[in-house]
C-alpha positions in Angstrom: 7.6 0.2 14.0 7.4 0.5 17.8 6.2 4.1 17.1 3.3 3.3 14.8 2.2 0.6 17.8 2.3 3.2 20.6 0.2 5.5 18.3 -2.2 2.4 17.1 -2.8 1.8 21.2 -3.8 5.7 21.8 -6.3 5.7 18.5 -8.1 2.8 20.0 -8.1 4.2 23.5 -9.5 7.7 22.1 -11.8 5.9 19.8 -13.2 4.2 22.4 -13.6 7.2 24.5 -15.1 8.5 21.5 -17.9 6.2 21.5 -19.0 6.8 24.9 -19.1 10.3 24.8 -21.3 10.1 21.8 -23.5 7.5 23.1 -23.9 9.8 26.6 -24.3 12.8 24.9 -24.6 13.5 21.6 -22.8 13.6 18.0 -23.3 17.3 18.3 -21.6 18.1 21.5 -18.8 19.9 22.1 -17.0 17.2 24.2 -17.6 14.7 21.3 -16.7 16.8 18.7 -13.6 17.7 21.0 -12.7 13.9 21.4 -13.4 13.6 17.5 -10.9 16.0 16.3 -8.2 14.3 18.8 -8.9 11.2 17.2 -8.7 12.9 14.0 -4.8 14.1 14.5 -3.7 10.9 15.8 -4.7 9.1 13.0 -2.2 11.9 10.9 0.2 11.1 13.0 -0.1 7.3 12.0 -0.5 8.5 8.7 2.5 10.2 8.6 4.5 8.1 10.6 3.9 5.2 8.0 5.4 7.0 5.0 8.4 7.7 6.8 11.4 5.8 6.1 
């Protein structure tokens, strides 16, 4: 459970990050599309991490 908390924490953080970098420059940039794809494998992780035992 601790895990899944830790990993909740860093979506938020990126997701936030996220959001700047799209409002500064772009949807289409490589920096947000960068950010987007991190963001994209931590939420796997959570994914995954909630149908182990």
């Amino acid at each position: 459970m601790r895990r899944q908390k830790v990993i909740q924490q860093k979506i938020e953080l990126v997701r936030t990050e996220l959001n700047k970098l799209a409002q500064l420059y772009g949807l289409q940039d490589k920096r947000v599309l960068e950010k987007s794809r991190e963001l994209d494998q931590l939420l796997n992780v959570l994914a995954d991490a909630r149908n182990c035992p």
